[in-house]
Structures are given as structure tokens and as C-alpha cells.
N, C-alpha and C positions, 0 to 999 in steps of 0.2 A: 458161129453160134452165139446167141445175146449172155449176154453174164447177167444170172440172176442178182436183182437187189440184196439176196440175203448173204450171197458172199462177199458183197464189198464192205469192204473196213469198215470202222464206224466213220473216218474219215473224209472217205468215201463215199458213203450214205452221204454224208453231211453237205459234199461240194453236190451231187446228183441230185438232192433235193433243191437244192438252190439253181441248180442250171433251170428243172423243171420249172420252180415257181416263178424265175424270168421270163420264160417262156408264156406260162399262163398270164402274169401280166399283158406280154404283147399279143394274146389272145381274146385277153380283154380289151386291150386299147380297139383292139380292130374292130370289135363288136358294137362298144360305144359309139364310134366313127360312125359306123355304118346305119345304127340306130338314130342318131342327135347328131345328123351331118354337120350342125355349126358348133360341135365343139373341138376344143381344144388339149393337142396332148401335151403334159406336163413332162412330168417322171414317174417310174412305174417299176421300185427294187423289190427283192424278194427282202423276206422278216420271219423272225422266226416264226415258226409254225405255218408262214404263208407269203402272202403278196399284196400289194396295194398299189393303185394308182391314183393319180392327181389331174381330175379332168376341170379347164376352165368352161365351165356349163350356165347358161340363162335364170337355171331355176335347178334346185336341189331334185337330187335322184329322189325314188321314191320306190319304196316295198315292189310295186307292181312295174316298175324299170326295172329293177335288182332279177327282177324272175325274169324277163324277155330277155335282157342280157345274157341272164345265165343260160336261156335258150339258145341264144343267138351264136356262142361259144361253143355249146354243145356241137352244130352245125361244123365248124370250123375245127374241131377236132376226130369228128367222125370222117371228114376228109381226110385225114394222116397225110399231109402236106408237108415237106420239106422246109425247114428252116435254115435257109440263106442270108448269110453273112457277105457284105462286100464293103470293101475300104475304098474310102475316098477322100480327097483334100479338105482340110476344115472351110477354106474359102468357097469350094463346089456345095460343101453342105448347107453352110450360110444360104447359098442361092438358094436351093430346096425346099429349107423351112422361116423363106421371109415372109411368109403370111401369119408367122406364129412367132411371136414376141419371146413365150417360155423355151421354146427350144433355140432360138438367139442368142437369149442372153446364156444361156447353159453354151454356144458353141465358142460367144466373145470371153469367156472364161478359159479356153483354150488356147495355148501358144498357136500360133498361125500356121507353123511350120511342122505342125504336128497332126497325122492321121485318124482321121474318127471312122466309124462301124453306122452302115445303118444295119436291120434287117426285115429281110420279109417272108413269109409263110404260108404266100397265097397267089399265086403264083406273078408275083410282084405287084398285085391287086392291091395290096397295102405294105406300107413301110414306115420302119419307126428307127428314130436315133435309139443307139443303147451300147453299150462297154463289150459288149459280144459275153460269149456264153450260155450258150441254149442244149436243149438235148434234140435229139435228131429230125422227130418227125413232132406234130402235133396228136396224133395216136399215141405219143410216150406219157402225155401229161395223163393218168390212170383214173385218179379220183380227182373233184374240184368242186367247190364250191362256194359263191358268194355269200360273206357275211352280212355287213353292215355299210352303212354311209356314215362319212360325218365330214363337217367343214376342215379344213386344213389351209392356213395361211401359206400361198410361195414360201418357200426355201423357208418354213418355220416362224418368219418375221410377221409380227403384228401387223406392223404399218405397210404391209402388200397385202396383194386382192386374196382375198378369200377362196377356196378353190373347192370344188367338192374330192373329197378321197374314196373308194372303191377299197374296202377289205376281201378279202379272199385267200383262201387255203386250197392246195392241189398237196395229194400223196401219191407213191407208187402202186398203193393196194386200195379197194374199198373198206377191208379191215383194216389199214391204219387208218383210215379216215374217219371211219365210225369208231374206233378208239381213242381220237381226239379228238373230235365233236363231242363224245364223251364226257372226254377233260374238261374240255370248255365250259359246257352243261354245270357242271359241279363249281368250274372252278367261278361262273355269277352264282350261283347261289353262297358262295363264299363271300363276295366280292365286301371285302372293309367296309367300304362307302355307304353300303345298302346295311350291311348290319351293325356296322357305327351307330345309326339312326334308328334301327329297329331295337337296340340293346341300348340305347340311351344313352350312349357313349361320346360322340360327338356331334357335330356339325359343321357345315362354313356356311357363311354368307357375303355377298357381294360386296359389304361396308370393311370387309377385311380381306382382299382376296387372296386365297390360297394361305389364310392364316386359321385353324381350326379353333372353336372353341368346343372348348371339353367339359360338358356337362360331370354332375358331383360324381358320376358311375366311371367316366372312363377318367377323370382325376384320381379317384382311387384305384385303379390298375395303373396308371400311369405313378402315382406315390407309393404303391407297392413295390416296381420292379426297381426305382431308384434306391426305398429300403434295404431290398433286397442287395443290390450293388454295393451299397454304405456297407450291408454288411460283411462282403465282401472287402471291403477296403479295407476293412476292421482284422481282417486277416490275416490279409495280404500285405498289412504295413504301408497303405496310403495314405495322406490325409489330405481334408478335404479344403478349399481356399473357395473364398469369392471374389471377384474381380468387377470392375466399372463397366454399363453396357456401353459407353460410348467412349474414344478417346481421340484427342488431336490429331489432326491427320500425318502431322511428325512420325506421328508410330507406327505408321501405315506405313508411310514414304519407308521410314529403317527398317523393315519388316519387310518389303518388297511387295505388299499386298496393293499398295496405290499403284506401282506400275501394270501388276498382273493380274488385278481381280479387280479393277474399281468401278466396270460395269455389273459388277453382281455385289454390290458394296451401297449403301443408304448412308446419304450424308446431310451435315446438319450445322447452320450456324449458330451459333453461342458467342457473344461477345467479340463479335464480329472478327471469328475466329473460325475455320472451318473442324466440326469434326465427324469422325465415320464410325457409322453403328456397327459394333464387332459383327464379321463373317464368322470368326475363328476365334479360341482361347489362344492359340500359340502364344503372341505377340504380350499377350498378359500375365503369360505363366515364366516368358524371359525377362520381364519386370519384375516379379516375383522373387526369382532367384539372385537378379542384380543386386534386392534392398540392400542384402547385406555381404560382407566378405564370409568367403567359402573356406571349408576346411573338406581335406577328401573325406575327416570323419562324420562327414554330414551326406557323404553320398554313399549310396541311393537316395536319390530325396525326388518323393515319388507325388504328384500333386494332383488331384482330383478339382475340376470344375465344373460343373451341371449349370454353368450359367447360359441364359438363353444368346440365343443366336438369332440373324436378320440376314437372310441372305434376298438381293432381288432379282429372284427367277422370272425369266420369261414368261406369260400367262400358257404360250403355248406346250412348255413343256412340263408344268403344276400337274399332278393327278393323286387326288385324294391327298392321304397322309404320305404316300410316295415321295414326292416331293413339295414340300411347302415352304414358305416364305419367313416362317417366325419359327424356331426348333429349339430342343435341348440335345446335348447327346451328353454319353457316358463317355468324358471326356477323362483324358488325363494326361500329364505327361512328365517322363520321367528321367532327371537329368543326373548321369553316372558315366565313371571312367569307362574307358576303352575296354579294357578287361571286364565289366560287367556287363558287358550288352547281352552274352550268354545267358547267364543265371537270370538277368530281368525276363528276359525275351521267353526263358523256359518258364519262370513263375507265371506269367502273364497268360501261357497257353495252356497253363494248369489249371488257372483261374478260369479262362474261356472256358475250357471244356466242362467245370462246375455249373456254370453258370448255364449255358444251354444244356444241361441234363437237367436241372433243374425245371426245366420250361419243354420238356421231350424233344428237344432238337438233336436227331441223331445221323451221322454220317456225315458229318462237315468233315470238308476239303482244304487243304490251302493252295495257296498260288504264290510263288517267288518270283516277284518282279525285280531284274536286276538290271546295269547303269545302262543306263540312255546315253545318246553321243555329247551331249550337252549335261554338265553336272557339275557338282563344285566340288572339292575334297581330292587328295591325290590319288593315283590308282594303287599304291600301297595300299592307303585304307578303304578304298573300296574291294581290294580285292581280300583284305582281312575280314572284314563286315561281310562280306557275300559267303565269304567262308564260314563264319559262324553261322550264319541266317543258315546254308543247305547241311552244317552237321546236324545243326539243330531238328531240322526238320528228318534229315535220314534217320535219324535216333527216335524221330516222334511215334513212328512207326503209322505216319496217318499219309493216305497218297496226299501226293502235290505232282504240282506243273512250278514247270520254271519257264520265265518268259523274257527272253532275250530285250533289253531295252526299253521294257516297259516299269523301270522303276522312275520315282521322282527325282529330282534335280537335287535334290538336297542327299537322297542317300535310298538303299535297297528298301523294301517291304513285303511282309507277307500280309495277302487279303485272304478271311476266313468264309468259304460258298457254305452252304447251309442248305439243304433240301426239304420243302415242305412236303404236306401230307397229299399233293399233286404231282411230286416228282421236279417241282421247279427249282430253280437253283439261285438262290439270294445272297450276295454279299452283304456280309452285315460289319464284323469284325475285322480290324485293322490295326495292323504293327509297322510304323515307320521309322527307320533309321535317319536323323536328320544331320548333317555336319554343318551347313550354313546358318541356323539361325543363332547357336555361340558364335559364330564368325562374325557377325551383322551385328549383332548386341552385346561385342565385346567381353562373354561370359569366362570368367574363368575361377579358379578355382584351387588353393595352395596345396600342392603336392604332396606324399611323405618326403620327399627328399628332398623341400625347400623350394621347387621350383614352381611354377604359376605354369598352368594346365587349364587346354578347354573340356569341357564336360563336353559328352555325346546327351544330345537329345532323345529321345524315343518316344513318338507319339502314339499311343492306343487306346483304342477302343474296342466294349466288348460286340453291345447292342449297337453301335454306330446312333445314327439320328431316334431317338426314342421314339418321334411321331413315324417315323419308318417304320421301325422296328414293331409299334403295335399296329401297323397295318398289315406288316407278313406275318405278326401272331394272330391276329382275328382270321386272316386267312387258312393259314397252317388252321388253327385248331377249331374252326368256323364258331368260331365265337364261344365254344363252351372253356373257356379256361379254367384252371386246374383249382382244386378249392383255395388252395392259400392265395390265390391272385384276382381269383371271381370277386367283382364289386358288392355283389350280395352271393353270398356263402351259403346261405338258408331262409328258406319261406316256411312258415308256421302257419298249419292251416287247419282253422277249427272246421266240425262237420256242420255243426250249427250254432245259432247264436247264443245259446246257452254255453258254450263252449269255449265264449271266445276269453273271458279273464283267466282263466285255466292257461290259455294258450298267449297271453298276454303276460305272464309271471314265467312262461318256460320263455318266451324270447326276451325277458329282462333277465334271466339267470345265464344263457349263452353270451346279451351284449355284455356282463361282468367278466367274462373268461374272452373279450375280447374277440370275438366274434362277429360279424357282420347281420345281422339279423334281419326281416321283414314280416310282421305279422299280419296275413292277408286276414282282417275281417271285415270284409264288404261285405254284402249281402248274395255273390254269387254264390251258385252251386258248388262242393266240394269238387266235382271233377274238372271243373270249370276252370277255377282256382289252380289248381293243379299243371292243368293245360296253359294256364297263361304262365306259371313255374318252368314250366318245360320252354317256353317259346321264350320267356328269356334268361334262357340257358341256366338257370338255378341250379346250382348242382346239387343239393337235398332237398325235400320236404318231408316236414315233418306235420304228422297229419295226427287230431285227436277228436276222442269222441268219447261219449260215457264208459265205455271200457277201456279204454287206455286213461281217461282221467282214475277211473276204480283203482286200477294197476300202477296210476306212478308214471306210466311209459308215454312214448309217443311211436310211431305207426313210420317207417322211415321208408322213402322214395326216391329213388335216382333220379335225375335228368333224363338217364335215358330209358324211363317208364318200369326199371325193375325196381321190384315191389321186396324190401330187404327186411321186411316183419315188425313185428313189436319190441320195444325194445326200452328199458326204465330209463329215463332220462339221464343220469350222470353216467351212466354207459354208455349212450351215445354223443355226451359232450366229451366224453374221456377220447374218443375213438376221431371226434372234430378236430380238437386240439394238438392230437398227436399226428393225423394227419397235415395239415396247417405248420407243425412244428419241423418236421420232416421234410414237407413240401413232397411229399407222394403224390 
């Protein structure tokens, strides 16, 4: 008897879907073959939500390929054909696929002396290399359907051929499909990118690439949530330092970032001297602490830098503010004894928690990354640190994962998931325990009892990369942010021209209390006006006309079209500012 999907684990679901989406890929490879006999198969992994393949093809797919394909599949699935697997020597598979360079060079990537998987699912009519892993028949793959095309460079690298890619989604039900189609649906009319530039928030262009410029609107939500963090600091007991963007590559080299990051590293000569534009604060903030000799009564000594960063990503892997090239983050770091890793590591997740309620980020997760087989520091203190890191967390009363060897090399961390208003799950926030960078940059620091001591490092952040960060907030909250953080707070809109100094003295009495203001008097129609308020995300309007000038008042309107009455002006600035103050 088959075991229904809905009794397996989540686990389970989770390996079943991925057998399926392999499958579909090789359902697709077969289809293309069959369709554009002179192409070429690449690789073809499942992803979440689905599958993609990498075909080297003459000329770009096209809408009206994308639907015969997906016919063509159809076919090949209505057959519910078996999926066979057969092992055979890397050398016999070499012979197989020497007509095709991309499966070659994926086979000379293999020790020689090792087994590889083709499989097929028609009755050996076609076969394709692949790691094995399929679900039974081709009648298993339930629901499926092709998305999108777009270019995709071999194995990610620029400088190889270009390749076309094949997006696609397979689920067990046609209700999970049309429930994620759904998602989808929603989640482009979200997408940052699009309403970056619909909300006047940013842009890029090819004279900077994958570096955003941020017009006056999304400059002021970006200098809001760094206020906002300051005052945080303000707190919290951090303060704030600035540091050089660029520094001799000596510092690199003792930092270890010249060995292990200097292809994502911009460098630069100066007096015919090499140096490299910071990836990272670290390396400036153990400068920092060096200037001067230490006493333990100076730790905690907790150090905030917002200085910008340069990292050089690969074009192929840039998307929007996701990843970009020029960043700031809410950086910090915080150098104290042994004994205080607790009490910091607890203030710090007090702090987080403030700070994404503030912004309606609710149900964040942590994850405990602990030592890798490669690390530096002894297992004494690693196994002290790891101990503190999971009391910490068992006491936080919030779930977490622990994940066997996926910490850094330097020391354990916990990363903070965040779920947007799609269910997605974003790493934003990050807590590291570090023991090698005092090791590396000779930090120490005089003891109570006379003796010289290293500090522990702690590196954290709340938001992580801030251009990140307001890309899963335009997302999360599709661009209406909350009044204290909305670039314009209020539009003021007269009914007619008669109207408009009236409503030119109410938005100079809101911009004195500090307020964001915009007095729309153009010449359109009031509803008009209104509508363009809504579309970019306004979150009040305040609407006048002879009886509310009579009365004092103004006429006040949501963003999202409720209509919340008349109301005398210092009562509804009273009601602004407390909002705003609050951050409701």
C-alpha cells in the first residue's frame, strides 16, 4: 500500500520532493533532446520550490518552446514509466558522453577509480548522467510546471559559454501547486527591484555594477533604521568608531583575509605600495583596541562601525539589493573576557528581539553552529563557549537547530532566520564567537590579578548588510513601511486650488514637529491625488476643503483607502508624533 504524502515527516516530505524534482528535471532533459535534437545536456538539480536545467542550445528558448516542452513532458509522464538507475565505470561513461564536452568535463572531475549513475525512464530511449535519486515511476511527478528561461554561465563562471537554464516546479498535489504559484504570484509583485523603482527608492546602472544608488527616498529609510540602531547603541552601551576604507595589504596578510578572501577583495596601489579596500570591519576594529593598553575595567568595550564595505561578487551571483558589491552593515564588535560571553551574547538577543519588533519581524529562529574539524582555540574552550552559546539559547525559550560542524574556524555562532509576510525564511542576524583574531593581532588585556589576558572577540549584527536588509523589508512589507520609517509620512491634499495655502501652512506646521511632509498641489483631481498617495505607499493623507478649513481640521486617509474622518489638526499631529515616537 503507497504511503500517503501527508504522513511523511516533514523530513520526509522534504527528501520526496527533491527525489520528485530530479526526476522532473530528467523529464525535462528528455523532452528538449527530443524537441532541439542538437542540444546539449548540462546539469539539471532540484532548488527549492523546484528544478532547473542547463541546456547548451543555438538560440534562446522562447515562451512558445517553454509550452511544447511542457507538452512534450506531459507525454512522458502520462506513460508512468519506470525509472532506472545503472552503475558503471567513470572510464565506460567518459566513452558515452564524448560527444558532449559538459558532461566530460563534470565526469574528468571524478577520481577514475570511482562509480558513476546514469538513468533512464523510457525504456532506455534516453539516458542522462546524474548522483541517482528519483521516485519510482514518471506518473509520481503529480503536478509540474515550467516557469521561466534565462542565461546561465557553465558552472557560474563568467568567462564560460553561456548556457540557456529551464526553471520549473513539480509538487505531489495540484493544491500544492496552485498554492505556490500563488506564493509566487504575490511574491513578484513584491519583488524589491520593481518597487525600489516604483517607490523611488533606488536604482543600479551598468557604470556601477551591482553597486545601488539610493535616491533622497530610500536614503531616508536607509538613515532612519541606522538612527534607529544608534539609538539602540545608546542603550545598549555601544559606541560608535570610524575606521579607513582602505588599508595596506600587511593587514590583510595578519588578518588572514589575503590568504582566504582575496578574490572577493578590490585592491589598489598608492605609492607604489599595494592596498585592499575593506571586505570586513574586523581587521579595524582589532586596531582599534590595540591603540591603547587595556585594563579589564574597560571591558565590555563594545564597538559600532557603519562603515561602508567592497566586496567583489561575481556578476553571476549579484541580485538586486541581495547581493551587491558596495554595502554598509550594522556592524559591531565586541571585545570581553571569557566570563562575559554570556551576559553580552544575552544583551545582544534582547537587543535583536527590540529591534525586529520594531519593524513587525515576528517568529525568528536561531540556528547553533558548532566546531568544524578545522578550528583554532583549544577544545576546553570550545567546549566552554558551545556550552554557553546552547544555555543561552535553552533559557531563550525561542526554537533553535544545532548544527554539528557548521561553525567558523575562529569559534561557535548563532545566525538569526526571520520569516517574511510569504512564509520565507531570511537570515539576517548574526552572533560569532571569535578566538583567533586576539591570537593573530596579539590583543591583550591586563587582568584583575596582574596577569595579561586575551579578550574574546564577538562579532554581531542585527540587520546584517543594510542593502540586504531593505530588500527583505520592501519585500516583507511590499513596500508600505510603518509611519516612523515611510520616506514621506504624509501627503496633504487640497480639494481645489483655492485650498491649497490653507494646506501649505498645515504641511509647514507637521514639517516643524519633525515630520516628513509632501503638499500635493498640482493641478490633479482630489481623487487622483489620492490614488497616486496610495501607489506610493503614503501611509496618511490628509485631505482639505472649505469645511475642514471652516473647522480647523483636516479629512484623514489611510494607505489602505479607509477613510478615518475629520479631525482638528493638533489632534491629528498629536496622534503622528506619538505614533512615530512609539514606532507603532
Amino acid at each position: 500500500m503507497a504511503i500517503k504524502f501527508s504522513d511523511l515527516s516533514p523530513a520526509e516530505q522534504q527528501e520526496y520532493r527533491e527525489r520528485m524534482r530530479h526526476s522532473a528535471a530528467h523529464v525535462l532533459a528528455e523532452a528538449v533532446t527530443k524537441l532541439f535534437p542538437g542540444a546539449l545536456l548540462t546539469i539539471g538539480p532540484p532548488i527549492d520550490d523546484g528544478f532547473f536545467y542547463d541546456f547548451a542550445v543555438p538560440e534562446p528558448f522562447t515562451p512558445e518552446d517553454l509550452a511544447k516542452i511542457e507538452l512534450e513532458m506531459r507525454e512522458s509522464i502520462k506513460a508512468n514509466t519506470e525509472f532506472v538507475e545503472r552503475e558503471t565505470s567513470r572510464d565506460e561513461a567518459l566513452e558515452l558522453v564524448r560527444d558532449n564536452p559538459y558532461k566530460v568535463e563534470i565526469l574528468e572531475g571524478i577520481p577514475a577509480d570511482e562509480r558513476v549513475t546514469f538513468c533512464s525512464h523510457s525504456d532506455g530511449a534516453f539516458e542522462d548522467l546524474c548522483r541517482g535519486g528519483h521516485v519510482e515511476r514518471t506518473g509520481d511527478i503529480r503536478a509540474y510546471k515550467l516557469l521561466s528561461t534565462a542565461g546561465a554561465y557553465w558552472r557560474g563562471n563568467e568567462n564560460n559559454t553561456m548556457l540557456q537554464r529551464v526553471y520549473g516546479t513539480a509538487w505531489e498535489s495540484r493544491d500544492a501547486q496552485k498554492e505556490y504559484l500563488q506564493r509566487r504570484e504575490e511574491a513578484e509583485k513584491r519583488d524589491h527591484r520593481k518597487l525600489g523603482r516604483a517607490l523611488d527608492l533606488f536604482f543600479f546602472d551598468p557604470i556601477a555594477p551591482a553597486s545601488p544608488f539610493f535616491l533622497p527616498k530610500g536614503a531616508q529609510v536607509l538613515n532612519s533604521l541606522i538612527g534607529y540602531v544608534k539609538e539602540l547603541y545608546q542603550k545598549y552601551g555601544y559606541q560608535e568608531v570610524m575606521t579607513p576604507q582602505i588599508f595596506n595589504t600587511d593587514l590583510w596578510r595578519k588578518s588572514g583575509h589575503l590568504e582566504a578572501y582575496a578574490e572577493n577583495m578590490y585592491f589598489v596601489d598608492v605609492d607604489d605600495r599595494e592596498f585592499g579596500v575593506k571586505p570586513m570591519n574586523c581587521p579595524a576594529a582589532a586596531m582599534l583596541f590595540q591603540a591603547d593598553a587595556r585594563s579589564y575595567r574597560e571591558l565590555p568595550m563594545r564597538l559600532a562601525d557603519f562603515g561602508r564595505l567592497h566586496r567583489n561578487e561575481r556578476s553571476g551571483v549579484t541580485q538586486g539589493l541581495f547581493r551587491v558589491r558596495s554595502m554598509v552593515q550594522d556592524d559591531a564588535h565586541i571585545f570581553c573576557t571569557f566570563e562575559q560571553i554570556g551576559q553580552e551574547i544575552s544583551a545582544f538577543l534582547e537587543m535583536l528581539a527590540e529591534s525586529y519588533g520594531a519593524l513587525g519581524l515576528e517568529g525568528h529562529r536561531f540556528e547553533l553552529s558548532l566546531r568544524p574539524e578545522k578550528r583554532v582555540g583549544t577544545d576546553e574552550m570550545w567546549d566552554q563557549a558551545e556550552a554557553i552559546l546552547t544555555e543561552l539559547l535553552d533559557n531563550s525559550g525561542q526554537a533553535y537547530t544545532a548544527e554539528a560542524g557548521e561553525g567558523a574556524f575562529y569559534g561557535p555562532k548563532i545566525d538569526i532566520f526571520v520569516p517574511d509576510a510569504l512564509g520565507r525564511d531570511w537570515q539576517l542576524g548574526t552572533v560569532q564567537l571569535d578566538f583567533s583574531l586576539p591570537e593573530r593581532f596579539d590583543l591583550e588585556y591586563a587582568a584583575e590579578d596582574g596577569t595579561r589576558k586575551r579578550p574574546v572577540v564577538i562579532h554581531r549584527a542585527m540587520y546584517g548588510t543594510l542593502e540586504r536588509f531593505l530588500g527583505v523589508l520592501i519585500e516583507h512589507l511590499a513596500g508600505a513601511f510603518p509611519l516612523w520609517l515611510a520616506p514621506v509620512q504624509v501627503v496633504v491634499v487640497p480639494i481645489a486650488d483655492r485650498h491649497n495655502d490653507f494646506c501649505r501652512t498645515v504641511g509647514e506646521k507637521l514639517r516643524a514637529k519633525g515630520l516628513r511632509v509632501e503638499v500635493d498641489d498640482s493641478s490633479d483631481r482630489m481623487n487622483s491625488k489620492i490614488r497616486q498617495a496610495q501607489l506610493k505607499k503614503v501611509p496618511y493623507m490628509l485631505v482639505a476643503g472649505d469645511r475642514e478649513i471652516e473647522a480647523g481640521a483636516v479629512a484623514v486617509r489611510s494607505r489602505t483607502g479607509e477613510d478615518l474622518g475629520a479631525k482638528p489638526i493638533d489632534e491629528v499631529l498629536e496622534l503622528l508624533i506619538e505614533q512615530v515616537a512609539t514606532r507603532h
